[in-house]
C-alpha positions in Angstrom: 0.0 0.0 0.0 1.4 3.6 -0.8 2.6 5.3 2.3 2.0 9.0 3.0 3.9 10.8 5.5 2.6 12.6 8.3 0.3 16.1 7.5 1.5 19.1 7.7 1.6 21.9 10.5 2.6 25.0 8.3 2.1 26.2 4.7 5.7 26.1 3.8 7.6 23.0 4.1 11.2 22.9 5.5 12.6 20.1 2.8 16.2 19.1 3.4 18.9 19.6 0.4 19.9 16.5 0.0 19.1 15.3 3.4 20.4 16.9 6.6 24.2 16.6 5.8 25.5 19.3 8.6 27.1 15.7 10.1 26.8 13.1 7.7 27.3 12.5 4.1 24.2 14.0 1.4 22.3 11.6 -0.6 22.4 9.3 2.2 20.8 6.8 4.2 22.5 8.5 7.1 21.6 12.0 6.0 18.1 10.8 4.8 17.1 9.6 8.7 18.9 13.0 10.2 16.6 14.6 8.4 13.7 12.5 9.8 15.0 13.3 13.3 15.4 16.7 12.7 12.1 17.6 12.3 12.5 18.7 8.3 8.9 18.0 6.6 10.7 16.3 3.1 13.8 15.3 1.7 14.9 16.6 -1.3 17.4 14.2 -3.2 18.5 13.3 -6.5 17.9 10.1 -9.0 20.2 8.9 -12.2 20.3 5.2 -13.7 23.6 2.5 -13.8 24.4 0.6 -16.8 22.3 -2.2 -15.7 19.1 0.1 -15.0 19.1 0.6 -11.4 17.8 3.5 -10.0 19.8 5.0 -7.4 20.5 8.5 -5.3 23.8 10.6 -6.3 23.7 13.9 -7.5 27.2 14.0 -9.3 26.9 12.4 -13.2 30.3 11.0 -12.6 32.0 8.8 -10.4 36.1 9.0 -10.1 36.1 10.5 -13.5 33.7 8.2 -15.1 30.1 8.3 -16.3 28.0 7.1 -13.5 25.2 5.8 -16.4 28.1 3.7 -17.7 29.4 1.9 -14.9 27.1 -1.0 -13.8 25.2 -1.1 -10.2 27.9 -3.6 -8.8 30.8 -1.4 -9.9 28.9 1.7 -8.7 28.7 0.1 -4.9 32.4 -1.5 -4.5 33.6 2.2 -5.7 31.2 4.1 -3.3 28.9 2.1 -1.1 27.5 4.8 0.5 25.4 5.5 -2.6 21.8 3.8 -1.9 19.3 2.6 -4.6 15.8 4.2 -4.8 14.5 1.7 -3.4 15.9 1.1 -0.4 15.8 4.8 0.8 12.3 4.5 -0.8 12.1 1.2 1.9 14.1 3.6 4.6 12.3 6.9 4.8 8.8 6.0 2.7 6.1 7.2 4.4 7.8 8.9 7.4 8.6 12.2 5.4 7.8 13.6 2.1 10.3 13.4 -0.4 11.4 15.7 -3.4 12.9 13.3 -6.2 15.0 15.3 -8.7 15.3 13.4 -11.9 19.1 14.6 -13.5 18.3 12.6 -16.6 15.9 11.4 -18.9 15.4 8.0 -20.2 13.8 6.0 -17.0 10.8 8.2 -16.2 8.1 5.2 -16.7 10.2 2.8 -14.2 10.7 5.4 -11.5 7.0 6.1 -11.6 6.4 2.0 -11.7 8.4 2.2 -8.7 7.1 5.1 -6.6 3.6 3.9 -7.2 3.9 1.2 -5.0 5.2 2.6 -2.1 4.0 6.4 -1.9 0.5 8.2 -1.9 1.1 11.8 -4.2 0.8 13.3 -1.0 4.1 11.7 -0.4 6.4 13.3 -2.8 7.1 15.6 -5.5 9.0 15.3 -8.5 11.4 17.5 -10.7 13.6 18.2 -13.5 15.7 21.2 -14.6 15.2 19.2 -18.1 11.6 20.3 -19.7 11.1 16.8 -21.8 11.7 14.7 -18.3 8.9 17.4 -16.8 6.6 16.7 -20.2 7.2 12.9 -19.9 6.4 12.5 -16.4 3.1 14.2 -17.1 2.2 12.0 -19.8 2.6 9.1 -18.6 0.6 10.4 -15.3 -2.5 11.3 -17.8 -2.4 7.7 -19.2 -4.9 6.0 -16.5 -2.6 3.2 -14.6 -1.2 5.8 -12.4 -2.3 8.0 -10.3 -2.5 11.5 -12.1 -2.6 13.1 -8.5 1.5 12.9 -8.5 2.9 16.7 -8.7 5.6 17.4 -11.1 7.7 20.4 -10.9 10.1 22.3 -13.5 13.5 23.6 -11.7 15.0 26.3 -13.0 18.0 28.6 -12.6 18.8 31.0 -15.1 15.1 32.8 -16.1 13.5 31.6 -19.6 12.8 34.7 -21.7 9.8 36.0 -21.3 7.7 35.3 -18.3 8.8 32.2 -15.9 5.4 31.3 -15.1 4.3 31.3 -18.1 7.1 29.0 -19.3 6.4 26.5 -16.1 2.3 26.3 -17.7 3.9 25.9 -21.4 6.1 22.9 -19.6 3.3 21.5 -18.3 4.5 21.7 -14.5 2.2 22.0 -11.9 4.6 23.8 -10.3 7.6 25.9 -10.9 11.3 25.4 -8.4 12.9 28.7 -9.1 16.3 29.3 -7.6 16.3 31.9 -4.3 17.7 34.7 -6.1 14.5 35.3 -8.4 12.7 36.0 -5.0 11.1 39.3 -4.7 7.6 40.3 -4.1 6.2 40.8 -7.5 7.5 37.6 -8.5 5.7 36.4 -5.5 2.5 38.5 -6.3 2.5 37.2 -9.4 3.0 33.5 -8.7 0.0 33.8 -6.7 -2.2 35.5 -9.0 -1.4 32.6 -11.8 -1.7 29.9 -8.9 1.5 28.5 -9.1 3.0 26.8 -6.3 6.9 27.4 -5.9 9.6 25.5 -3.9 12.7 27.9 -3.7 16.2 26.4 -3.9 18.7 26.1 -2.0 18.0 28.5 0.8 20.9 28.9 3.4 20.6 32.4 4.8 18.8 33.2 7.7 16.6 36.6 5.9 16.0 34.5 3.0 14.1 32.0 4.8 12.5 34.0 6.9 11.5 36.1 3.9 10.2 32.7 2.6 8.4 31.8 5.9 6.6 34.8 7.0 3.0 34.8 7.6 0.9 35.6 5.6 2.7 33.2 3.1 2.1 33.7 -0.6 2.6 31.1 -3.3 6.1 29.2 -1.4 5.2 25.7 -1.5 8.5 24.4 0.1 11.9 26.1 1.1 15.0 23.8 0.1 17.6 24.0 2.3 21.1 22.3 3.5 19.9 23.8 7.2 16.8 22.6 8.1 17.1 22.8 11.1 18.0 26.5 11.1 14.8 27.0 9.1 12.7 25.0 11.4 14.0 27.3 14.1 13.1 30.0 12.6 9.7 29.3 11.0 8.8 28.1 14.9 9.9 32.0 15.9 8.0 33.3 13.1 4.6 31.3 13.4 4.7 31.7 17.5 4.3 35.3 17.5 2.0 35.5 13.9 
């Protein structure tokens, strides 16, 4: 049965770059459950393919200088073994916190939805792309019928698309749009609201920045990604206690 994490307290959600790495290693099993104990409401981590087709959590697209999609699952784990499979953080973490699965590549877009499926309500994750046919791909195959369409599917970007951001994120087909911090201001805000799209701002590490982010009354910020969530936690409880 697909898990779904416990519900949330606060409009924003504090989601964990990576997992809580302050004292362990990111993309982690280790990271992943400081996270949990920290009191972050997601994970955010990232998803790429071996040779041999397993999906597993590593943000790098190389591994000592060689092409982590060409080097087999086996060869991948006696050169790093800290890098988990999908799976088994999808086994570790499932269900106890949301998680934010950032696809780097495309090609395997049907089997990581085969495999989320199983294991996680759409209340249970997102997922994104910085690449806009991984972001078209993952909404067709959610409009085909044997999955849930209810899954959310999110375009990252950095650099701003000419013209109007938002109106690139509806031409994507995202249901929501991942900007990075530095497009934050209020008109953008404004904006985002008034075309109703959701935003989870990346990666937020200074302490006016978040609160920024945090502040009731909240506008369109969906999630706040951040290496220090427990920083952010801190300060959203500060925030929300005298709102």
């Amino acid at each position: 049965m697909a898990s779904t994490p416990p519900a949330y307290r606060f409009p924003t959600q504090i989601v964990a770059h990576r997992g809580d790495h302050t004292h362990a290693e990111e993309n982690t099993l280790a990271a992943f459950t400081a996270a949990i104990e920290s009191g972050a409401d997601g994970i955010e981590l990232d998803v790429r393919r071996s040779r041999d087709g397993i999906l597993l959590v590593f943000h790098d697209a190389e591994l000592e200088g060689q092409p982590l999609a060409a080097l087999t699952w086996a060869e991948i784990r006696a050169r790093k073994p800290t890098i988990p499979t999908l799976e088994e953080v999808l086994l570790q973490v499932g269900g106890k916190i949301a998680l934010d699965l950032e696809l780097k590549e495309a090609g395997y877009e049907e089997q990581l939805l085969a495999l989320i499926s199983k294991q996680l309500s759409p209340a249970a994750c997102v997922l994104t792309s910085f690449l806009p046919q991984v972001v078209r791909r993952l909404k067709e195959l959610l409009r085909r019928g044997d999955l849930d369409p209810a899954f959310q599917v999110g375009l990252l970007v950095e650099a701003q698309p000419a013209g109007s951001p938002l109106a690139y994120c509806r031409e994507v087909g995202a249901d929501f749009l991942a900007p990075h911090y530095s497009w934050l201001n209020l008109p953008f805000l404004a904006a985002a609201a008034q075309a109703r799209i959701p935003l989870y701002v990346w990666t937020v590490n200074d302490p006016e920045i978040m609160a920024f982010c945090l502040r009731p009354p909240v506008g369109e910020v969906r999630g706040l990604i951040t290496d220090l969530p427990s920083l952010a936690l801190h300060i959203r409880a500060q925030l929300w206690a005298v709102s």
